[in-house]
MARDOSE-279470 format. One record per residue (C-alpha): residue number from 1; residue in one letter; chain; x, y, z. Coordinates in Angstrom, 1 decimal, padded with zeros to 4 digits. Layout:
N
NUM_A_A_X_Y_Z
...
This chain:
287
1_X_A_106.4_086.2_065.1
2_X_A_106.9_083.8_068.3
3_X_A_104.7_085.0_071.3
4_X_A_107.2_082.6_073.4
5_X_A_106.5_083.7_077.4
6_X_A_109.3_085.1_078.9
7_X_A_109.9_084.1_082.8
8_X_A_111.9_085.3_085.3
9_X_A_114.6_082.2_085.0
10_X_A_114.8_082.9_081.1
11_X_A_115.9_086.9_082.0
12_X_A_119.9_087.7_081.6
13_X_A_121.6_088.0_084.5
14_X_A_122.1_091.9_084.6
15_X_A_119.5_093.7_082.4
16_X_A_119.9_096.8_081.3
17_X_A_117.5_099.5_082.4
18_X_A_116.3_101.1_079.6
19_X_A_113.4_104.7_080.1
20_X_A_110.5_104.4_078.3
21_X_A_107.4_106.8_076.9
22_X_A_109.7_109.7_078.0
23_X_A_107.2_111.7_075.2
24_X_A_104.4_110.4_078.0
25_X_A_105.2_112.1_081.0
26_X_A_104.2_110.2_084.4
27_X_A_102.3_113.2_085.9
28_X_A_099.0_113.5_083.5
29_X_A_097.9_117.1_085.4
30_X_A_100.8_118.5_084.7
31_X_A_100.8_122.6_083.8
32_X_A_100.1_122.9_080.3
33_X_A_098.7_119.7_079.7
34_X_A_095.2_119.6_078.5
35_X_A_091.9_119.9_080.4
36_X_A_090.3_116.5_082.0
37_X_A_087.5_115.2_081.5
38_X_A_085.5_112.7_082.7
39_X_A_084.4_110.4_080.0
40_X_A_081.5_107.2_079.2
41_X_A_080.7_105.1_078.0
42_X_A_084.7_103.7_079.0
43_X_A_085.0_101.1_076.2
44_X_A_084.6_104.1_073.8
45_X_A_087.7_106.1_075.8
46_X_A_090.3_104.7_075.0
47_X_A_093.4_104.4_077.1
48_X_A_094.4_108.3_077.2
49_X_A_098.0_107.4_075.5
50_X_A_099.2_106.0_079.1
51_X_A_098.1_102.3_078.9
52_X_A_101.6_101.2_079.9
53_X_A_102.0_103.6_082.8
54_X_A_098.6_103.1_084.2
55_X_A_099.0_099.0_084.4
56_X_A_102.6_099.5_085.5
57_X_A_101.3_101.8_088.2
58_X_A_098.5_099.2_089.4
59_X_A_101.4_096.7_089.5
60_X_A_103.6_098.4_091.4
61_X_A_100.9_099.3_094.2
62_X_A_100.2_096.0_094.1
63_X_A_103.6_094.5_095.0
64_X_A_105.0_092.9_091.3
65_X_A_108.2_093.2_090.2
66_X_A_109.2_094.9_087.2
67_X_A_111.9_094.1_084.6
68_X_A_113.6_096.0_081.7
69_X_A_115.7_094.2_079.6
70_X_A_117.3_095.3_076.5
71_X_A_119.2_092.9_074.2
72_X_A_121.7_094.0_071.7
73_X_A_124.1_093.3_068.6
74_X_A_127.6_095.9_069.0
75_X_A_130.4_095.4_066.6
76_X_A_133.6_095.7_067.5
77_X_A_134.7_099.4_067.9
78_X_A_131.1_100.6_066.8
79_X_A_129.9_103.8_067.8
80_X_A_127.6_103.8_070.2
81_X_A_125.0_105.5_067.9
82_X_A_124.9_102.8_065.3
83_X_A_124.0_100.5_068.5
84_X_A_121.6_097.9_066.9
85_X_A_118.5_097.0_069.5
86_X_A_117.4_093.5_068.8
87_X_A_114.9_093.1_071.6
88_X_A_113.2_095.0_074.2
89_X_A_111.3_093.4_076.8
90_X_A_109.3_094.9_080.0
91_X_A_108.1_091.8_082.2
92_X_A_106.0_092.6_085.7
93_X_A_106.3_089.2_087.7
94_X_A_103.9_088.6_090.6
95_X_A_105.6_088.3_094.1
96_X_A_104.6_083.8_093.7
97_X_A_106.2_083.9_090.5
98_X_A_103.2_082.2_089.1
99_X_A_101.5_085.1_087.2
100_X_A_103.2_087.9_084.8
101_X_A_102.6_090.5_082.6
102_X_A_104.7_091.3_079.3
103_X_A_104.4_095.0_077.7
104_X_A_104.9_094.0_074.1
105_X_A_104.9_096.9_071.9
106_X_A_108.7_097.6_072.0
107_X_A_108.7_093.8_070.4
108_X_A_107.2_094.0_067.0
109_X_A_104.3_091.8_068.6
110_X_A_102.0_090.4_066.1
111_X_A_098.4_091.7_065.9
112_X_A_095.1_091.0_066.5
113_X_A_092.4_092.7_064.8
114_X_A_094.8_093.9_062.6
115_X_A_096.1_096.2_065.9
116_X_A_099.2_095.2_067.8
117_X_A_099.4_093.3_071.3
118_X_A_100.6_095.9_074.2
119_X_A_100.3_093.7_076.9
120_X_A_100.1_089.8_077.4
121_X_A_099.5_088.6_080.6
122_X_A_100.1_085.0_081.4
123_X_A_099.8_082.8_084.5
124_X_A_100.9_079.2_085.4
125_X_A_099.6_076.3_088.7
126_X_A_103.1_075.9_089.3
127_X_A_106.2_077.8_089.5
128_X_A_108.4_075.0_088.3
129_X_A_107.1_074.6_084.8
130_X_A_108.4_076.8_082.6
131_X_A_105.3_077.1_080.6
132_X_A_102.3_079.5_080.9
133_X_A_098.9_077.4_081.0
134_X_A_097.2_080.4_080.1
135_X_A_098.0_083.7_078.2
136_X_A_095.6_086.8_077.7
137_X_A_096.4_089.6_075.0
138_X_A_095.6_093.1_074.7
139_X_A_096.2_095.9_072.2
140_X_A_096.3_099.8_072.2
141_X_A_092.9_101.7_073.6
142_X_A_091.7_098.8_076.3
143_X_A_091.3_101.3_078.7
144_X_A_093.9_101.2_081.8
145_X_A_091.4_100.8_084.3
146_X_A_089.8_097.7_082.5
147_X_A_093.0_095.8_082.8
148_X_A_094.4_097.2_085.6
149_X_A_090.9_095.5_087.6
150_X_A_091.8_092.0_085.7
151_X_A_095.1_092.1_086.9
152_X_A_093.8_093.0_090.9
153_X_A_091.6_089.8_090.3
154_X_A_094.2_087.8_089.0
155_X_A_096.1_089.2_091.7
156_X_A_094.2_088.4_094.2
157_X_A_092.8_084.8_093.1
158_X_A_094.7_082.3_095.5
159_X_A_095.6_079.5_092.0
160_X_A_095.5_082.0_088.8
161_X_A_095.0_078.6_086.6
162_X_A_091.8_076.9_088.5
163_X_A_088.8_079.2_089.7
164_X_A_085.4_077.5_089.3
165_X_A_083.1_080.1_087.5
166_X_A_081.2_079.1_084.7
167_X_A_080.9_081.3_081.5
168_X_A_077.9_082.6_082.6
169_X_A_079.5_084.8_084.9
170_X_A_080.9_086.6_082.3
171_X_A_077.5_087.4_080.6
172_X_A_076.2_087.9_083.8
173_X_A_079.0_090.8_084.7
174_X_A_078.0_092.5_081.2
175_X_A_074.3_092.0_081.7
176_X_A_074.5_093.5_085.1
177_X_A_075.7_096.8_084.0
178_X_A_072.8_097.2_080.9
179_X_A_074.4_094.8_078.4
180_X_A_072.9_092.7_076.3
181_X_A_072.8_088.8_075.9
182_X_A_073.2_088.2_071.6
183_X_A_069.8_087.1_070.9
184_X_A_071.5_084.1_068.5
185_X_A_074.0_083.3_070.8
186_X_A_072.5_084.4_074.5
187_X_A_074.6_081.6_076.4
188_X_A_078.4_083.1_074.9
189_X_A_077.8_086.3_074.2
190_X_A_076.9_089.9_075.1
191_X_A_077.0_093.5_073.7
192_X_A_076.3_096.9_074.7
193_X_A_073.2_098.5_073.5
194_X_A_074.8_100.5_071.2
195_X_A_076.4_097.7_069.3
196_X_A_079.9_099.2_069.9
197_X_A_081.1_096.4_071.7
198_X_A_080.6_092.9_072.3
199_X_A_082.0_089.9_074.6
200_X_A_081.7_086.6_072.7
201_X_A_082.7_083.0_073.6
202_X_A_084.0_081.1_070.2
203_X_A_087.3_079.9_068.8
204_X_A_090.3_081.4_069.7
205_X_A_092.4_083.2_067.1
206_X_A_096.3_082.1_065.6
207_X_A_098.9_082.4_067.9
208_X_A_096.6_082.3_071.1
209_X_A_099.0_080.6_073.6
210_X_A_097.5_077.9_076.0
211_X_A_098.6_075.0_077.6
212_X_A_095.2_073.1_076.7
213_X_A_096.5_070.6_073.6
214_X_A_093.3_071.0_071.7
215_X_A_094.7_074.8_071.1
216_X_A_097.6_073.0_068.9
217_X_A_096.6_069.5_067.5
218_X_A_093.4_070.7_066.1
219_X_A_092.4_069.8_062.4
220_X_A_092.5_072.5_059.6
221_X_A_088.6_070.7_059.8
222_X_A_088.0_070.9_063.1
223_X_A_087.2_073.2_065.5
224_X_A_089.7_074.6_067.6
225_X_A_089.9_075.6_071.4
226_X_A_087.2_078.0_073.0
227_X_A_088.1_081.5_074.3
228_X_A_086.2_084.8_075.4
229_X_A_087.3_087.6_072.5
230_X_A_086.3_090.9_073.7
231_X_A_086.6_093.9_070.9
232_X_A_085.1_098.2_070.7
233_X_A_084.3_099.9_067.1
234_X_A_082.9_103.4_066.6
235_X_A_080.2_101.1_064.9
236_X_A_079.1_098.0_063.0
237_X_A_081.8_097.0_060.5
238_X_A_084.4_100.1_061.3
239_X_A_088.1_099.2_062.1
240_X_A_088.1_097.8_065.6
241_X_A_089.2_101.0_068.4
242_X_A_090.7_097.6_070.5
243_X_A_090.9_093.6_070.5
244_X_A_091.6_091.8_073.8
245_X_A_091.9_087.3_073.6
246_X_A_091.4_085.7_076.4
247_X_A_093.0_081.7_075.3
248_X_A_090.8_078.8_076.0
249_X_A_092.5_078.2_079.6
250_X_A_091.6_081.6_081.1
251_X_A_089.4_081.5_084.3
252_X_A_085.6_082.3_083.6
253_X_A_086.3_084.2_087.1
254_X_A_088.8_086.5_085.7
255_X_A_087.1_087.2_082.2
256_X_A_084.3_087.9_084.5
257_X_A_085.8_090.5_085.9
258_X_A_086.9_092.6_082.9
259_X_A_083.6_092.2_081.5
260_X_A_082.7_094.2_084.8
261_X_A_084.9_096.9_084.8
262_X_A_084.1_097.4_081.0
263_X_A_080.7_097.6_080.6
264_X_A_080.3_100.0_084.3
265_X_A_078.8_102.8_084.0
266_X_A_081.2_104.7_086.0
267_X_A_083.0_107.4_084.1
268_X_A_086.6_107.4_083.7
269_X_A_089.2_110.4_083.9
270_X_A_090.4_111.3_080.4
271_X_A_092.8_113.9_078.9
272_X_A_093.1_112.4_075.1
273_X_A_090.1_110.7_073.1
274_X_A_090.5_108.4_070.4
275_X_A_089.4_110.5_067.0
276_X_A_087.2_107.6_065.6
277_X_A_084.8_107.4_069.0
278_X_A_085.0_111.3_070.2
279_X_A_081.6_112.2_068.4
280_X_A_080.0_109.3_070.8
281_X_A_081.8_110.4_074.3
282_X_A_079.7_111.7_076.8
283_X_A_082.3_114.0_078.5
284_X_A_082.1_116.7_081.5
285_X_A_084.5_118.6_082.9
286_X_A_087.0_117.0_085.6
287_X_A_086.8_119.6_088.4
């Protein structure tokens, strides 16, 4: 399955706007809908079936432009019913044009951790390549708020492709909020005391996009390129709850910051729960 990066030039000239999660409506306390809760720890909570609304949401507020586009194959005279999609793509571009994120589940996206990729967020130095120099992925159940704060600090961050963190400040982030340094590995990697979730640095996955050559020309022999892999399970060994890649390219600065915002201790508002990590929610009412 290609994971080529779409950007703004590559769009058709008039897209089609096309709804989407019309089963998810926008307004979670609407009446009838069930009670809130507010829920730790947050890597365990899922993303309350609204993971594309709540990063649309933070990149709306924050100024991006976003992009429906719905590609088609019509025969002649065909009922419109027997319509054949081909390909469906949401694209939020940031207002610089050098950052963008790509919701990928309409797609058939391939998978990591056996779980698709919903979102991939990519970012470039310079608005005239055509090429992203570096791509993170993420798939169902990051919770919203997670990737919405990596996108506010890639966002904010003045050249997405050069900050000057080390990988330390990613442990560091984790550690800071309770986390622990992996006694075999304490210098790339970190997990919570619970052993549901860890933040490792090691080689980057198939299909990881990056502009860094070593990610392609590698040896079947050889060690490939570097990236932070970040990944929840109800526990040891279980199916992962969610998988997020961060390619080899990807600021220390802004992995730093989702290793933050997932390991706080802060609670986050919740309606649904996953079934496989409900039993180990802590969860009071939202008043």
């Amino acid at each position: 399955m290609s994971t080529y990066n779409a950007l703004p030039e590559d769009l058709p000239p008039e897209p089609m706007e096309a709804p989407l999660h019309s089963h998810h409506p926008s307004d979670p306390f609407r009446p009838g809908a069930p009670p809130a809760f507010w829920v730790g720890p947050r890597h365990l909570a899922g993303d309350d079936g609204r993971l594309y609304d709540a990063v649309a949401d933070s990149l709306a507020d924050l100024g991006w432009t976003g992009l429906t586009v719905v590609r088609g194959r019509r025969e002649v005279n065909e009922p419109l019913e027997n319509h054949q999609v081909l390909r469906s793509t949401v694209l939020h571009i940031s207002p610089d044009a050098l950052r963008w994120a790509q919701w990928m589940l309409p797609d058939e996206p391939f998978h990591l951790g056996g779980l698709p990729i919903a979102w991939q967020v990519s970012a470039r130095s310079d608005a005239s390549s055509p090429l992203a120099d570096w791509s993170a992925y993420f798939t169902p159940d990051v919770p919203g708020e997670v990737l919405a704060d990596f996108l506010l600090a890639l966002d904010e961050c003045g050249r997405p492709a050069a900050l000057p963190a080390g990988p330390e400040a990613v442990l560091d982030a984790a550690t800071a909020h309770g986390w622990l340094r992996d006694a075999d590995e304490p210098h790339a990697a970190a997990m919570h005391p619970t052993f549901t979730a860890r933040l490792s640095l090691g080689e980057v996955p198939p299909l990881i996009q990056d502009a860094d050559p070593r990610a392609l020309t590698a040896e079947a022999e050889e060690s490939g390129a570097t990236g932070w892999q970040a990944w929840a399970e109800s526990a040891m060994g279980a199916p992962y709850l969610w998988a997020a890649s961060f390619s080899t390219s990807v600021p220390h600065g802004l992995v730093a910051a989702f290793a933050s915002s997932l390991s706080s201790t802060a609670p986050v508002l919740r309606r649904l729960l996953p079934e496989s990590t409900r039993d180990q929610l802590l969860c009071a009412p939202a008043s």
